[in-house]
NUVEX-904807 format. One record per residue: residue number from 1; residue in one letter; z, x, y of N, C-alpha, C in turn. Coordinates in nm, 2 decimals, decimal comma. Atoms other than C-alpha are relative to their C-alpha. Layout:
# residues N
SITE|pos|code|nZ|nX|nY|caZ|caX|caY|cZ|cX|cY
SITE|NUM|a|Z|X|Y|Z|X|Y|Z|X|Y
...
# end
This chain:
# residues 92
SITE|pos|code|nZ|nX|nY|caZ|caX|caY|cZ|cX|cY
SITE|1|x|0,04|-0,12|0,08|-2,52|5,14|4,51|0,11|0,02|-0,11
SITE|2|x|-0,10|-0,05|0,12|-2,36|5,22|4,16|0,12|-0,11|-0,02
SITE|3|x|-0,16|0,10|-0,02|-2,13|4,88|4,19|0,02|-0,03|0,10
SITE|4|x|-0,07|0,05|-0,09|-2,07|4,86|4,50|-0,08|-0,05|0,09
SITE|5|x|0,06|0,13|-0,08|-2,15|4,62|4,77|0,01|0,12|0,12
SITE|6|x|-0,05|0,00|-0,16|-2,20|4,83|5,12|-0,10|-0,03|0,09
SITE|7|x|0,02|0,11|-0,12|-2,27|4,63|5,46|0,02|0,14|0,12
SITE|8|x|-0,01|-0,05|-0,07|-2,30|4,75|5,78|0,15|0,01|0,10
SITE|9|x|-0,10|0,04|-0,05|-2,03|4,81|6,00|-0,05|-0,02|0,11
SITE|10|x|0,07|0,10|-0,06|-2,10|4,58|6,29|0,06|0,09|0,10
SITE|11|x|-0,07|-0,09|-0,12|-1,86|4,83|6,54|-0,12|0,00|0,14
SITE|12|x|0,09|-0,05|-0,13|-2,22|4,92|6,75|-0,11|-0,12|0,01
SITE|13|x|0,10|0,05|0,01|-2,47|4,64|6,66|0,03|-0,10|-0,15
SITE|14|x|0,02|0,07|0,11|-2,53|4,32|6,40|0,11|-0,13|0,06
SITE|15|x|-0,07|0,09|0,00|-2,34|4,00|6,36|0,07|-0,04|-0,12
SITE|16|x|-0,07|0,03|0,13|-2,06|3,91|6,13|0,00|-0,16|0,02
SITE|17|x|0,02|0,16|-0,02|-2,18|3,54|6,08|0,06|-0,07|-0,11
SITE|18|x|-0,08|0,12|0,07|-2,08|3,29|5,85|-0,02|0,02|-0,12
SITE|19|x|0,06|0,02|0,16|-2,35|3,35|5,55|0,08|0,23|-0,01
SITE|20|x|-0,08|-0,08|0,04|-2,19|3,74|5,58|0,11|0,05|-0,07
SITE|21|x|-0,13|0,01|0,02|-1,88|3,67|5,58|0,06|-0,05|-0,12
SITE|22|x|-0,03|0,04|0,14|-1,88|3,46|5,25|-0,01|0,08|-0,09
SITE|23|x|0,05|-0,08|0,11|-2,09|3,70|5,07|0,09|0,11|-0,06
SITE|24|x|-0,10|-0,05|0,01|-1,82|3,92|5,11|0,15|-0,02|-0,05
SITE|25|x|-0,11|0,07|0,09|-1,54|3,70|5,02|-0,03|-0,02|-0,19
SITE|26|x|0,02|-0,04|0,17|-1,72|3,62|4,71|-0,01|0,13|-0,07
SITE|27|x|0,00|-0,15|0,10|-1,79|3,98|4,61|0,18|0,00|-0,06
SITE|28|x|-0,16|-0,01|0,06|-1,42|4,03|4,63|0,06|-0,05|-0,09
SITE|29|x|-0,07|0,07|0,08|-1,31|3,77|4,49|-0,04|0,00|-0,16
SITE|30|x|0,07|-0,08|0,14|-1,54|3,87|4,17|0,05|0,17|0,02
SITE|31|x|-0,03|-0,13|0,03|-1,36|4,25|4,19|-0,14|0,07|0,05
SITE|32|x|0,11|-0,10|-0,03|-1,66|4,39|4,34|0,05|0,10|0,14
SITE|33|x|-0,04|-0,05|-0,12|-1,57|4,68|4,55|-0,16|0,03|0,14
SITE|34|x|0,04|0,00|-0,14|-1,67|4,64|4,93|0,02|0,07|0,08
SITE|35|x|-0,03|-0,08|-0,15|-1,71|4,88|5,21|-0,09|-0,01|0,12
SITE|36|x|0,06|-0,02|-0,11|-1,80|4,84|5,53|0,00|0,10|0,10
SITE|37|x|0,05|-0,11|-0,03|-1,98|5,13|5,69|-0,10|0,01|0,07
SITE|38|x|0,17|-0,05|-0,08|-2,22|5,32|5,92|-0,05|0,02|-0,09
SITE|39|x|0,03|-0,01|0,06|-2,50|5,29|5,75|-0,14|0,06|0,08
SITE|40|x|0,14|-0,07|-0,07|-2,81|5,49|5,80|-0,14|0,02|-0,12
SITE|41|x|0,08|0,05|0,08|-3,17|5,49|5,65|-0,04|0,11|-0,10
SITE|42|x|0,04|-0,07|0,13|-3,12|5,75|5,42|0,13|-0,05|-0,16
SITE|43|x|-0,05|0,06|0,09|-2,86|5,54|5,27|-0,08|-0,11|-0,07
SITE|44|x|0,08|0,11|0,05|-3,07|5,26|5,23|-0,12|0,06|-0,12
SITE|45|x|0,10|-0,05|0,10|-3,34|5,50|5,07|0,04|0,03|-0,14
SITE|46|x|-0,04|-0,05|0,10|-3,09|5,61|4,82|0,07|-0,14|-0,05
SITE|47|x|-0,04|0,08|0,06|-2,98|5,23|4,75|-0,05|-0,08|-0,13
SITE|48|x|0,12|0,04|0,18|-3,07|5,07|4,40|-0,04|-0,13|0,04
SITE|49|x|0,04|0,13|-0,06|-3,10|4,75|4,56|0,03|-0,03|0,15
SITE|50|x|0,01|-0,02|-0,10|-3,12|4,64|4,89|-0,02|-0,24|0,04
SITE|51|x|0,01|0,19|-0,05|-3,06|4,22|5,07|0,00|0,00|0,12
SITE|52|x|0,00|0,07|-0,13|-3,07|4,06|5,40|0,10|-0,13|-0,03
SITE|53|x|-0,06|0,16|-0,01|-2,84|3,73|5,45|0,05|-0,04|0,14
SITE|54|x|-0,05|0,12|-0,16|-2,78|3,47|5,72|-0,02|-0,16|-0,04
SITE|55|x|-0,02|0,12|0,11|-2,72|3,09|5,67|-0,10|-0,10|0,02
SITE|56|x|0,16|0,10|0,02|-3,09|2,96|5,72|-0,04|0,08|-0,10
SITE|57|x|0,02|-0,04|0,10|-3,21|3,17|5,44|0,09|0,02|-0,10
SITE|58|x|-0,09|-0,07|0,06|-2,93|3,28|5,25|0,03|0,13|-0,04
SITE|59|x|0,01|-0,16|-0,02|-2,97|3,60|5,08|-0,18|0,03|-0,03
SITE|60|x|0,12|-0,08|0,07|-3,28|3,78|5,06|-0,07|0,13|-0,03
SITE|61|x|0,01|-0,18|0,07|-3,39|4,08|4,85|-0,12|0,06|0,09
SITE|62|x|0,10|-0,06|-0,05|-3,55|4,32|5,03|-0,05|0,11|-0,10
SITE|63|x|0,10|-0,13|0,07|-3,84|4,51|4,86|-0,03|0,11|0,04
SITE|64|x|0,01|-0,15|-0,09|-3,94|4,78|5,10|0,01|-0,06|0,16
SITE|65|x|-0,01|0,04|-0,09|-3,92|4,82|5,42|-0,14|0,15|0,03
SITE|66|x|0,11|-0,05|-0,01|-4,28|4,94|5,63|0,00|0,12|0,07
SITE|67|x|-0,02|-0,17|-0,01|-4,36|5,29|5,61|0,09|0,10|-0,03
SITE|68|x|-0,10|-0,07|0,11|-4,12|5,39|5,37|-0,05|-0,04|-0,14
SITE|69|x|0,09|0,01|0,14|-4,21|5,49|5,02|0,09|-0,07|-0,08
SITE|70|x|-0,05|0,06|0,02|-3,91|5,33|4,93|-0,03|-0,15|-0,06
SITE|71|x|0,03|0,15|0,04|-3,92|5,02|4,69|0,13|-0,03|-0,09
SITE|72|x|-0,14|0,05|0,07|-3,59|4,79|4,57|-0,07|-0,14|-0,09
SITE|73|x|0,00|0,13|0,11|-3,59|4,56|4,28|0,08|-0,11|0,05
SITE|74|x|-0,09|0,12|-0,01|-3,47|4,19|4,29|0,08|0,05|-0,11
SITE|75|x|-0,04|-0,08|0,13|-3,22|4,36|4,07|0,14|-0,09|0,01
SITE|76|x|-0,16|0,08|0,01|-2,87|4,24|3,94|0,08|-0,05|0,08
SITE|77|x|-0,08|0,05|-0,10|-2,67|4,25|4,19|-0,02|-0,10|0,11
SITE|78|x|0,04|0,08|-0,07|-2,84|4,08|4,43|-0,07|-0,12|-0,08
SITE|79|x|-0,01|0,19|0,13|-2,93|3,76|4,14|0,18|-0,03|-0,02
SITE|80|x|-0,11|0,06|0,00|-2,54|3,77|4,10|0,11|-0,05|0,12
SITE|81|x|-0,03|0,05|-0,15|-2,49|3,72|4,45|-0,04|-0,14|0,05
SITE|82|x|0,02|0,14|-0,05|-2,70|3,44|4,45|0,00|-0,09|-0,09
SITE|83|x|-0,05|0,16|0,06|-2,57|3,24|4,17|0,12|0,04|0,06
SITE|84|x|-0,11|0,03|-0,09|-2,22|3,30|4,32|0,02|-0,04|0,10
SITE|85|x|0,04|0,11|-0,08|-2,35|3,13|4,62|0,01|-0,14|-0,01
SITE|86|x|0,13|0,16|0,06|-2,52|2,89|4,47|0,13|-0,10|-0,05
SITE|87|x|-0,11|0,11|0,07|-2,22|2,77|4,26|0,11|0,00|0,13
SITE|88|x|-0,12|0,06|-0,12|-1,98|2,79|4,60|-0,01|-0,10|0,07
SITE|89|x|0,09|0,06|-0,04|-2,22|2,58|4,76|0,02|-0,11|-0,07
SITE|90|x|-0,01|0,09|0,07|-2,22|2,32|4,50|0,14|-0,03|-0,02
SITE|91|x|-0,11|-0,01|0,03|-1,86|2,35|4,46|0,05|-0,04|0,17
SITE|92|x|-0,06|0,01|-0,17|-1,77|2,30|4,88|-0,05|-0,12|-0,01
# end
């Protein structure tokens, strides 16, 4: 939202896996500010964009989610996510 990258915080539920864990390193390491947080589904409704990631898919934009009027664009941030992947990946 507005710049910034936020993730759930894993404290009650989720998994900090491997394709998370980069995504996050890269943000950083491009100055993107990162917070990890409870997140709830009125955050999500107020987010400009919205991903899913794990390391059999990588990242993927989520559009809406069912039964919410809610709808996210494949929007910047998440295309700059996944060329800074993409080039880590080629680069490892």
């Amino acid at each position: 939202r507005q710049g910034e990258l936020l993730t759930p915080d894993l404290s009650h539920c989720g998994i900090n896996g491997v394709m998370r864990s980069s995504l996050l390193q890269i943000a950083r390491q491009n100055d993107w500010p990162v917070y990890e947080t409870q997140l709830t589904l009125d955050d999500l409704q107020t987010a400009d964009e919205c991903l899913l990631c794990n390391s059999v898919i990588g990242i993927w934009p989520i559009r809406q989610i069912i039964g919410q009027d809610q709808q996210w664009p494949h929007g910047p941030m998440t295309q700059k996510l996944q060329q800074w992947l993409s080039q880590a990946i080629m680069h490892a």
